[in-house]
C-alpha positions in Angstrom: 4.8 -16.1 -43.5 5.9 -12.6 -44.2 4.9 -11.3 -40.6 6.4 -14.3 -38.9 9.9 -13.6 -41.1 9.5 -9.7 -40.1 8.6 -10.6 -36.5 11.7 -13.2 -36.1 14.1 -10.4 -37.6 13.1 -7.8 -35.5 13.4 -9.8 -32.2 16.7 -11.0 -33.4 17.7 -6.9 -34.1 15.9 -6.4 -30.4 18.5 -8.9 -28.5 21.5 -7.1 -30.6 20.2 -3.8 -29.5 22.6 -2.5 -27.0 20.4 0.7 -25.4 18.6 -0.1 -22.2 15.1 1.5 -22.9 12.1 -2.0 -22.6 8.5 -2.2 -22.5 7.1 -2.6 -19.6 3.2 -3.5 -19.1 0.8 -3.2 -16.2 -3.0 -4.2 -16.6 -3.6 -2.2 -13.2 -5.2 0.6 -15.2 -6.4 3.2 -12.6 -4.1 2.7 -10.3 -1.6 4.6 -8.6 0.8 2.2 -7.8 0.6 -0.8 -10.7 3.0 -3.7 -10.9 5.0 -3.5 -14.2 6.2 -6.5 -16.0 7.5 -7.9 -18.9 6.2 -10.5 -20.8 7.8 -13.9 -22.8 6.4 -13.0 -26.5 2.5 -13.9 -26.4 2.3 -14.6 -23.2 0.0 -11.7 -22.0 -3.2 -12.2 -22.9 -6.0 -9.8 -22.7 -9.7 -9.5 -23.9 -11.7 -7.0 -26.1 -12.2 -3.8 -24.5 -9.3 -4.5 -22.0 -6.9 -1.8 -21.3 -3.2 -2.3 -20.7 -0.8 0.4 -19.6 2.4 0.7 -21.7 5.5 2.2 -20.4 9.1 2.6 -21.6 12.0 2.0 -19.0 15.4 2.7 -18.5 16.7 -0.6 -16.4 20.3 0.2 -17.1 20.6 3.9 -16.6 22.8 4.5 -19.6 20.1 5.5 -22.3 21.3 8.3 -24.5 19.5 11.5 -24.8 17.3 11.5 -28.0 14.4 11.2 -30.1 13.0 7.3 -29.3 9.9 6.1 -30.9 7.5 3.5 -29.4 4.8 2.1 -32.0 2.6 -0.9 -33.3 3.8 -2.7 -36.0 1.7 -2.6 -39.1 -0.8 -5.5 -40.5 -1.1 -7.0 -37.2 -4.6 -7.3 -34.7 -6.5 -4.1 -33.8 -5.1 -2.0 -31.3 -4.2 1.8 -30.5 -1.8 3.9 -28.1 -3.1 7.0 -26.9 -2.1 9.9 -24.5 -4.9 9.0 -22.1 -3.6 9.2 -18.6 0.2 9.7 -20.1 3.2 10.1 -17.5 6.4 11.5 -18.4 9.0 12.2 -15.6 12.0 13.9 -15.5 14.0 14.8 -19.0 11.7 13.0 -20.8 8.8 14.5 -23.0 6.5 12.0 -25.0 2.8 12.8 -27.4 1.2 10.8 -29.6 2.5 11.6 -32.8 0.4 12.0 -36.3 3.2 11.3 -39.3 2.0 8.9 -41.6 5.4 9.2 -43.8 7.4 8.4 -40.4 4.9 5.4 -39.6 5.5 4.1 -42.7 9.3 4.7 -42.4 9.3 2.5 -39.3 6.7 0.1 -40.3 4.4 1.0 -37.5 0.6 1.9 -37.4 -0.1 5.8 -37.6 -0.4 7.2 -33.9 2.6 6.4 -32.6 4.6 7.9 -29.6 7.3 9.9 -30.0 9.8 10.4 -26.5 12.5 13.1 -26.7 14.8 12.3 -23.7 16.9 15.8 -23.0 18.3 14.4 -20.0 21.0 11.1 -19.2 19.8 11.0 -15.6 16.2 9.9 -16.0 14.8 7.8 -13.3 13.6 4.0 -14.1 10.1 4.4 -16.0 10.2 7.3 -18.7 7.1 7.7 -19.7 3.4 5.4 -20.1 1.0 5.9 -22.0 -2.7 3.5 -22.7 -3.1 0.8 -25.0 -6.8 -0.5 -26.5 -7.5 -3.7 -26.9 -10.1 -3.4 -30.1 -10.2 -7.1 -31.2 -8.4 -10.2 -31.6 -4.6 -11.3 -32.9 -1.4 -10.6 -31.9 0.3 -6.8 -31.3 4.0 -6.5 -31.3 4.9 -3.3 -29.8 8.2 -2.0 -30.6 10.7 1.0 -29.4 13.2 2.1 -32.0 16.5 3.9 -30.9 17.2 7.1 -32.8 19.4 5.3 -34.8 16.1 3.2 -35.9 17.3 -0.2 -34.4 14.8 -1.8 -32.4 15.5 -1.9 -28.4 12.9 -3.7 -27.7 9.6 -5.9 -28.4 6.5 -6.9 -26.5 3.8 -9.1 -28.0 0.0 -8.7 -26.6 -2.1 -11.4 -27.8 -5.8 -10.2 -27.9 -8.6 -13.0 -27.4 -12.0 -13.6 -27.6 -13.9 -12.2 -24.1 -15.5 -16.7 -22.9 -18.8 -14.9 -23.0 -17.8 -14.2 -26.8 -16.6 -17.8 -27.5 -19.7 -19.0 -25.7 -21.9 -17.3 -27.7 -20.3 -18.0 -30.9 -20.6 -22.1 -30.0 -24.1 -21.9 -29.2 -24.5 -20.0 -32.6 -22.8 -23.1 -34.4 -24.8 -25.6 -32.6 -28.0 -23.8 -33.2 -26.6 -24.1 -36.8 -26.0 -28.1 -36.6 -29.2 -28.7 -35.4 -31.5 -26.8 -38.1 -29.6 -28.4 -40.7 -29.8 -31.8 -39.6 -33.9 -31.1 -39.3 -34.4 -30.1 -43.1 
């Protein structure tokens, strides 16, 4: 009940926010021109293993220069951000950053990004960086302005691969049936 509470008051801060920086998410991993989206709250679903990219956008060109921090909120499903493949452009420098007193500060999970923006004019996508899938449940990501207020919020919602499920039911069948035979 806590996360849900936590969860509800940071997408109401998100929709108060007032900067312009959103997550954006491709599952085009590899390639060199992927289609970015953005996602209703647990509407993108992906697998075990699966890779997403994450990126952090300017849509309305008026983001401030400053220190901007995009993280996974803690005690949620298994997942990590790394620096594989990263992109900054222009006036924007990002790196995975190792401060477990500032993770805690933000209520994120330790390796978290860190983007200094240095310059007003920065194109559309600022930087992106990789997300793991390592199991199942839901992983809010979240952007904090310098200020700390949240920006803005995407949920990934992690799920069994159908050859996991499968397996697993065939497990509980097996299961059924031994028991019935003692």
């Amino acid at each position: 009940m806590k996360r849900v509470l936590l969860l509800m008051i940071l997408l109401s801060l998100a929709f108060t926010a007032n900067a312009g920086l959103v997550i954006q998410v491709s599952k085009d991993v590899g390639s060199l021109f992927p289609i970015w989206g953005e996602y209703p709250d647990s509407k993108l679903t992906i697998y075990p293993s699966d890779e997403l990219w994450i990126a952090v956008a300017d849509t309305t060109g008026d983001v401030a220069p400053g220190a901007y921090v995009l993280g996974m909120e803690s005690g949620f499903g298994p997942g990590s951000l790394s620096a594989d493949g990263m992109v900054t452009y222009a006036g924007v420098t990002a790196e995975v950053t190792d401060n477990q007193v500032l993770a805690d500060e933000y209520g994120i999970e330790n390796g978290f990004i860190t983007m200094t923006i240095t310059d007003a004019q920065t194109p559309l996508l600022l930087a992106k960086s990789l997300f793991h899938c390592e199991g199942e449940g839901d992983v809010p990501l979240v952007i904090y302005n310098p200020d700390g207020t949240v920006a803005d919020t995407q949920v990934i919602h992690q799920i069994p691969e159908p050859a996991t499920l499968a397996l697993l039911s065939l497990g509980g069948l097996a299961l059924g049936f031994k028991r019935k035979r003692v």
